[in-house]
C-alpha positions in Angstrom: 19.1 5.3 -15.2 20.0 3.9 -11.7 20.8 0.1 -11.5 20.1 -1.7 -8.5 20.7 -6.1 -8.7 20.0 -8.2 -5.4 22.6 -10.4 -4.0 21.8 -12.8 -0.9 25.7 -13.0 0.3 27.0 -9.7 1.6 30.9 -9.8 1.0 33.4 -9.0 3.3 34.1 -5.6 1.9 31.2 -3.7 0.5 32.6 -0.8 -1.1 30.5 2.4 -2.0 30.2 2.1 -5.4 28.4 -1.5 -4.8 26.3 -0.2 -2.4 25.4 2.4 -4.4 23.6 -0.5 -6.8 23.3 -3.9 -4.9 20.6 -4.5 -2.3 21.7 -7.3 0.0 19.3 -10.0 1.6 21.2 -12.5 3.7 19.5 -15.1 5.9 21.1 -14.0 8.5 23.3 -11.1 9.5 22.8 -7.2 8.1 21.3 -6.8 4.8 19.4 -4.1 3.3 16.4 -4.8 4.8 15.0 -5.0 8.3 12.7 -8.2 8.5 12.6 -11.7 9.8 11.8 -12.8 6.6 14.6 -14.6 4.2 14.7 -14.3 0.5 12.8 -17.5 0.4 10.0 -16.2 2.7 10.3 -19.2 5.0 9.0 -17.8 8.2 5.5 -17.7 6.4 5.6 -21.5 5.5 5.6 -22.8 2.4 4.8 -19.8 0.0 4.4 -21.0 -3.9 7.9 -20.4 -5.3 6.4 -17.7 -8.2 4.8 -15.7 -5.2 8.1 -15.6 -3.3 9.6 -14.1 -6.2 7.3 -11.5 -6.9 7.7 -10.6 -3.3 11.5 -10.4 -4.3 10.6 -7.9 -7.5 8.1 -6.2 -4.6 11.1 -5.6 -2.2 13.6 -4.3 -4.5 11.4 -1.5 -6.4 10.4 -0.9 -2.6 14.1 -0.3 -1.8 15.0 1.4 -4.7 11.9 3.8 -4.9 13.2 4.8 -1.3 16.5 5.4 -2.2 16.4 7.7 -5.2 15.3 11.0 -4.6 12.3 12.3 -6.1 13.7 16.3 -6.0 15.9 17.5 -8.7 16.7 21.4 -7.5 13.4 23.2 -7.1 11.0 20.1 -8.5 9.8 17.8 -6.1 8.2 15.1 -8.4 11.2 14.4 -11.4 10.3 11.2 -13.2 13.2 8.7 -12.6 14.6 5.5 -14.3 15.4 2.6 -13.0 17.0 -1.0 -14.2 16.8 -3.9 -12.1 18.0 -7.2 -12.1 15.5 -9.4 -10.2 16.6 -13.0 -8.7 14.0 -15.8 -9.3 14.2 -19.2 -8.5 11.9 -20.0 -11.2 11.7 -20.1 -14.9 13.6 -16.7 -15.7 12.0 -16.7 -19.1 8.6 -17.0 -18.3 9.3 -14.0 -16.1 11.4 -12.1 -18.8 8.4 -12.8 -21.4 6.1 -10.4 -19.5 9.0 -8.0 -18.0 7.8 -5.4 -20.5 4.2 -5.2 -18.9 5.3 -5.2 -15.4 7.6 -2.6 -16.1 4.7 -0.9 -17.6 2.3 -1.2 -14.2 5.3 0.1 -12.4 5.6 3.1 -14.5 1.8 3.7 -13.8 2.3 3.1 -10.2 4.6 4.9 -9.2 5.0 7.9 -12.3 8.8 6.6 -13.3 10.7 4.7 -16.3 11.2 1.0 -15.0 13.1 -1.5 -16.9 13.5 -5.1 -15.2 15.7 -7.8 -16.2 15.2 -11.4 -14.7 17.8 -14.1 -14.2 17.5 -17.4 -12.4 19.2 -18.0 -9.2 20.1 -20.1 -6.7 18.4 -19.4 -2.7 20.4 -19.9 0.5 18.3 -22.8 2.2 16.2 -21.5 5.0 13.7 -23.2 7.9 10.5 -23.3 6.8 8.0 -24.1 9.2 4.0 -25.9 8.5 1.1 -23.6 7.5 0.2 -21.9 10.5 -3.7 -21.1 9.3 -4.7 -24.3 6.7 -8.6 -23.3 7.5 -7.9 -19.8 5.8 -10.2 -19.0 2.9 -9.4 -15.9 2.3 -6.8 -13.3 3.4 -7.6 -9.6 3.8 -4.6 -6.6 4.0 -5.5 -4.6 7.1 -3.2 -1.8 7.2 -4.6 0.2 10.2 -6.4 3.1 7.8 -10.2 3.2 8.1 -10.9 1.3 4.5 -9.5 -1.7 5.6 -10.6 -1.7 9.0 -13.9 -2.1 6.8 -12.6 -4.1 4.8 -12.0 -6.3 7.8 -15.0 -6.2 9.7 -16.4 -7.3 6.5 -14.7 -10.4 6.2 -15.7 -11.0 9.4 -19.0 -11.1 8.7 -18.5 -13.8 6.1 -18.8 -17.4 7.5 -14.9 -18.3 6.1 -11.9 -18.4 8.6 -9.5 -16.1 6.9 -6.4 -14.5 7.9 -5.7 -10.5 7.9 -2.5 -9.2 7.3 -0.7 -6.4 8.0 2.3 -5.1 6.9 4.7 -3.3 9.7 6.7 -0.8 8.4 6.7 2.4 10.8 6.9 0.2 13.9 4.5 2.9 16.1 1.7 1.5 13.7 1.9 -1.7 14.8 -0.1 -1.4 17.9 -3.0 0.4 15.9 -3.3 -2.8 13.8 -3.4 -5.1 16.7 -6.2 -2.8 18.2 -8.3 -2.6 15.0 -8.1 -6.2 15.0 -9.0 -6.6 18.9 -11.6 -4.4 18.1 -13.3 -6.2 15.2 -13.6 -9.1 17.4 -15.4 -7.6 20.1 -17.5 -5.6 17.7 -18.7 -8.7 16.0 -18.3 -11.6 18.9 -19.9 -14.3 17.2 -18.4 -13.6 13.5 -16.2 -16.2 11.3 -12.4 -17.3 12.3 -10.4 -14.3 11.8 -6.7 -15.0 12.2 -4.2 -11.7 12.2 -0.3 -11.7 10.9 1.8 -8.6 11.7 4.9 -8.9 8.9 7.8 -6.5 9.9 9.8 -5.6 6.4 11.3 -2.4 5.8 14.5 -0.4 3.9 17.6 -0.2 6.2 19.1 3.2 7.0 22.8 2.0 6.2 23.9 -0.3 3.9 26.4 -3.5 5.2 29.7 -1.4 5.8 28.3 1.5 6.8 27.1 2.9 3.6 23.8 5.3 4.4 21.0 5.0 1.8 19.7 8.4 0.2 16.4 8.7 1.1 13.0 9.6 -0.6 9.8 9.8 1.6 6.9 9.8 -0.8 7.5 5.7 -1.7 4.7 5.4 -3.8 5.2 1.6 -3.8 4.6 0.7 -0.7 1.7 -0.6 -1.2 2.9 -3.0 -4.1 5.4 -4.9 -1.5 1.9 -4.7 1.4 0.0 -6.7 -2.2 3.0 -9.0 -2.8 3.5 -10.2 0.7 -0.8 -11.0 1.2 -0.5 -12.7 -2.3 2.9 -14.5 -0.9 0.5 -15.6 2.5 -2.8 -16.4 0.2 -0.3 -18.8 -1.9 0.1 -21.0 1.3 -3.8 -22.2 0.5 -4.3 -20.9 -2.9 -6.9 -18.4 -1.9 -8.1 -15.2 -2.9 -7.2 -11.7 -1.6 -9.0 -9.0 -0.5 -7.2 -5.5 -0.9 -10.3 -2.8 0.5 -9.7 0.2 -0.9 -12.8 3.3 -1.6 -13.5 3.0 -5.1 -12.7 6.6 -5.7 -9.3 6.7 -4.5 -8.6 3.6 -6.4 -9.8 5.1 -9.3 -7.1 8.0 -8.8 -9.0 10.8 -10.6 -6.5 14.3 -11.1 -7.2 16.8 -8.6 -5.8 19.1 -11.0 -4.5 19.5 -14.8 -0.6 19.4 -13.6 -1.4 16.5 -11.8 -1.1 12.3 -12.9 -3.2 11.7 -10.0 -4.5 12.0 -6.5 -1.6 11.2 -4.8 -3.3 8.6 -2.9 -2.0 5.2 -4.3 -2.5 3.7 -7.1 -2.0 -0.1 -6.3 -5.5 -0.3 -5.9 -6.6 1.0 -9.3 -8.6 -1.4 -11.2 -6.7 -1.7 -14.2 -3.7 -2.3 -12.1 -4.6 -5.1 -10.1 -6.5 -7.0 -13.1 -3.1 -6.6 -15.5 -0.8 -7.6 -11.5 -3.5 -10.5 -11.7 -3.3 -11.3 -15.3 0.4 -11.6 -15.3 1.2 -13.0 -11.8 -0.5 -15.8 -13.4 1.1 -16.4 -16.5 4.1 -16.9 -14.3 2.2 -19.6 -11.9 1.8 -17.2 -9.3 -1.4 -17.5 -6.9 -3.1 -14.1 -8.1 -6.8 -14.0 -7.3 -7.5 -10.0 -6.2 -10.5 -8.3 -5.3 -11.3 -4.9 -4.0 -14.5 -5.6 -2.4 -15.3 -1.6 -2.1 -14.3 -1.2 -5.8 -17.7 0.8 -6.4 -18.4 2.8 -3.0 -16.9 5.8 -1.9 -14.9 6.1 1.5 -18.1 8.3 2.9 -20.3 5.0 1.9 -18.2 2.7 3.1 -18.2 4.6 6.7 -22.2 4.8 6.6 -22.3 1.2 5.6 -20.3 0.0 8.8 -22.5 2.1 11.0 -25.9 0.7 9.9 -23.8 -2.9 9.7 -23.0 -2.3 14.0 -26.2 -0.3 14.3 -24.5 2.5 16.6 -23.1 5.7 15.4 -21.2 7.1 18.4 -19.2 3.1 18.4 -19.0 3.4 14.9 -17.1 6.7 14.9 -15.0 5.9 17.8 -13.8 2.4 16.4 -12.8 4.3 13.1 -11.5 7.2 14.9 -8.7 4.8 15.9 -7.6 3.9 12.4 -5.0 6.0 10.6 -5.4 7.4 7.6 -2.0 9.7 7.6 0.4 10.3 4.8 2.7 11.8 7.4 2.3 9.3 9.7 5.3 8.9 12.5 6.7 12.1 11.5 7.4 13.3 15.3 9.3 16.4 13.7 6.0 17.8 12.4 4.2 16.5 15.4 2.4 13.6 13.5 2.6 10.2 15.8 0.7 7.5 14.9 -2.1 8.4 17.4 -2.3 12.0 15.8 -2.7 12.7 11.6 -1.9 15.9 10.1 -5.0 16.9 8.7 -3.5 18.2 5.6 -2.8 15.4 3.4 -4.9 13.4 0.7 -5.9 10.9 3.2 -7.1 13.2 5.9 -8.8 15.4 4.3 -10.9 12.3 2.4 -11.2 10.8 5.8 -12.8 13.9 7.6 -15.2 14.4 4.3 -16.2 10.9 4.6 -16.7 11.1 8.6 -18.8 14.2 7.6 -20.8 12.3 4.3 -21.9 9.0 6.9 -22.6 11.7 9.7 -20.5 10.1 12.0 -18.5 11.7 15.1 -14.7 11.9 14.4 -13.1 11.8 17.0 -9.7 11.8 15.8 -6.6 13.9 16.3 -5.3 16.8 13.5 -2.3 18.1 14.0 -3.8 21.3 12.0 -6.9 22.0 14.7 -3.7 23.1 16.9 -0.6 23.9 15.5 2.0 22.7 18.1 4.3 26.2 16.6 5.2 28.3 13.4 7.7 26.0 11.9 5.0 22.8 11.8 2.2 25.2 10.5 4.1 26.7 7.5 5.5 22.7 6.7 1.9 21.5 6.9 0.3 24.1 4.9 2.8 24.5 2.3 2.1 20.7 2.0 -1.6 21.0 2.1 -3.9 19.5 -0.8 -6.9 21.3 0.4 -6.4 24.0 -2.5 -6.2 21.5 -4.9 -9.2 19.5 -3.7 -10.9 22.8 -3.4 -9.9 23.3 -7.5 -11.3 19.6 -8.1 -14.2 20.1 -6.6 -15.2 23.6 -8.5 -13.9 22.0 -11.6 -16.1 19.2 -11.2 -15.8 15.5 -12.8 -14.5 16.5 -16.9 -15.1 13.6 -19.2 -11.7 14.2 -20.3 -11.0 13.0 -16.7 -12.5 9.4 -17.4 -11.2 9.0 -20.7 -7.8 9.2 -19.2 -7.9 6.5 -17.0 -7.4 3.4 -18.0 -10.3 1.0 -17.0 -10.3 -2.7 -17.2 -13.2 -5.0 -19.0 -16.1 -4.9 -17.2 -15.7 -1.5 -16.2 -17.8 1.5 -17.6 -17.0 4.9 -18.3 -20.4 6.2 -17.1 -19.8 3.8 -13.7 -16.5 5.5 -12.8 -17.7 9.2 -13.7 -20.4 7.9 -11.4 -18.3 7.1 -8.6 -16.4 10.0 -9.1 -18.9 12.2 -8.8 -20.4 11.1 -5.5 -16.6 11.3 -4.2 -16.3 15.2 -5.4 -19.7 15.3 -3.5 -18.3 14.0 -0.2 -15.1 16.2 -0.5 -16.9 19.5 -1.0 -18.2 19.2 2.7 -14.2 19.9 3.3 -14.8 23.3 1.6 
């Protein structure tokens, strides 16, 4: 079981035991995170004080998913534990009343043991500036991948002024997001307001005193901190937010029987963000979540954006921008954020969907040219394409549904449905 509490002082001497354990978040001066953002989240305005501590929960199973390796001798994907105590400036026992369950998402989220612990706090005051965007309606998480690009566009064609936002971790993504954005308004010149916030928050390398973190690459919680922080923004108007996501990625179905899931995330996953919403709630947090792609595939969503601009050649070419890469910034293998490997989860979906709406993909995989030997034997000994290729010969079991857990509302016949069209698009990849 590794322990990790959050202090918001960093003491003069931080030895390595402590920073073994305690994540630091000062208001100013080193921490353990790299972000303009205080513990208080002033810099967005004034976030809801439960939404600014789920962002806190967010950012320390963010930073502690990162810093426990996954790979115990020869197995890469161990199942872990972790206990943490989590800060809130609220009611600690509303939060402890429904620690059991969020515990539980998080084990379904990420494939570990979580235990969490909440005690009340006191916050280091910080500037808090006005609402920047009081005519938002809505936000939207654009991320830079193709889905919410989509996701995006489609706000934009919805008459409410709403505000995308985008989480910048890897900082070589940043510019993609600002171009998708740019792009979205020239695609669609006369649509609604469409307001876009870049939020910089990632793990440090080092601890305060020199301490370096250990380091784990497949952070399969990412994507909770990226849902935290729109929920934190959406709380400055009490809106809802949109999280687009392909229904059949969200849905997460094995590719295999040694396998939980996809690997693609699983933050999207119905029954996670109705139990997220459900408890966020109880705790007075702003929690309204939709996934407005919930029932396409990522092949329908592409052909549904063509016939929405009406051009297949612009179509391609604006989502041939996007990135869709697992391996994304990883110069080593010769992955920047302009190129994607062409060997992960996400790549391989992406070129079965470009291939499923017909449209040109103009893109750049790092497996149509191997730059040498070394990247080749990485990529391919990380490739999923044998798996997908077993998926996709094994076709959609009903065993496979009755494993997931689905929320009300949901059918079983409606995600074996959803599945199958998504096995359909993927077998053009073989």
């Amino acid at each position: 079981m590794t322990e990790f509490d959050l202090r918001f002082q960093v003491p003069a001497t931080v030895t390595a035991q402590a920073a073994q354990r305690t994540l630091y978040w000062p208001t100013t001066g080193t921490g353990s995170y790299n972000t303009p953002l205080g513990p208080r989240l002033g810099h967005l305005g004034p976030v809801r004080q439960p939404n600014a501590d789920l962002f806190r929960l967010a950012a320390m199973v963010y930073a502690a998913d990162r810093s426990v390796p996954r790979q115990a001798g020869r197995v890469n994907w161990t199942r872990r534990s972790f206990e943490l105590t989590v800060p809130v400036l609220g009611d600690a026992e509303s939060w402890n009343s429904i620690a059991h369950e969020l515990a539980r998402l998080l084990d379904f989220l990420s494939g570990d043991e979580w235990r969490l612990t909440f005690r009340r706090t006191r916050l280091p005051r910080e500037s808090i500036p006005d609402n920047q965007h009081r005519d938002a309606e809505r936000v939207v998480l654009m991320s830079g991948g193709a889905d919410s690009a989509i996701g995006a566009f489609l706000a934009r064609t919805h008459p409410e002024p709403h505000v995308l936002v985008s989480h910048v971790g890897a900082t070589s993504i940043s510019p993609i997001q600002r171009e998708v954005a740019a792009r979205i308004r020239d695609l669609r010149s006369t649509g609604s307001v469409q307001h876009h916030r870049q939020v910089r928050f990632t793990r440090s390398q080092t601890q305060p005193g020199g301490h370096r973190f250990r380091n784990e690459n497949s952070t399969r919680t990412r994507s909770f901190l990226f849902l935290a922080l729109g929920l934190a923004v959406a709380s400055l108007n009490d809106v809802p937010l949109w999280i687009p996501e392909n229904g059949f990625a969200s849905l997460n179905p094995p590719l295999g029987p040694d396998q939980l899931g996809s690997l693609s995330t699983r933050t999207t996953h119905p029954w996670f963000l109705t139990e997220l919403s459900r408890l966020a709630r109880q705790v007075g947090a702003t929690a309204e979540i939709t996934n407005p792609f919930a029932r396409q595939t990522k092949g329908e969503m592409f052909r549904w954006l063509a016939d929405e601009i009406g051009d297949d050649k612009i179509t391609g070419d604006f989502l041939s921008v996007t990135n869709s890469c697992a391996h994304t910034s990883r110069r080593w293998l010769g992955v920047t954020a302009q190129h994607h490997c062409g060997t992960c989860f996400g790549c391989l979906v992406r070129r079965a969907s470009f291939a499923a709406a017909s449209l040109p993909d103009t893109s750049t995989y790092v497996s149509d040219s191997w730059p040498n030997d070394r990247v080749k034997s990485q990529l391919q000994n990380a490739s999923v394409l044998p798996s997908i290729r077993g998926f996709v010969a094994r076709g959609i079991r009903v065993s496979d549904i009755a494993a997931m857990r689905l929320p009300d509302g949901y059918s079983a016949s409606e995600a074996r449905d959803l599945c199958t069209r998504g096995a359909s698009e993927l077998a053009l990849l073989t």
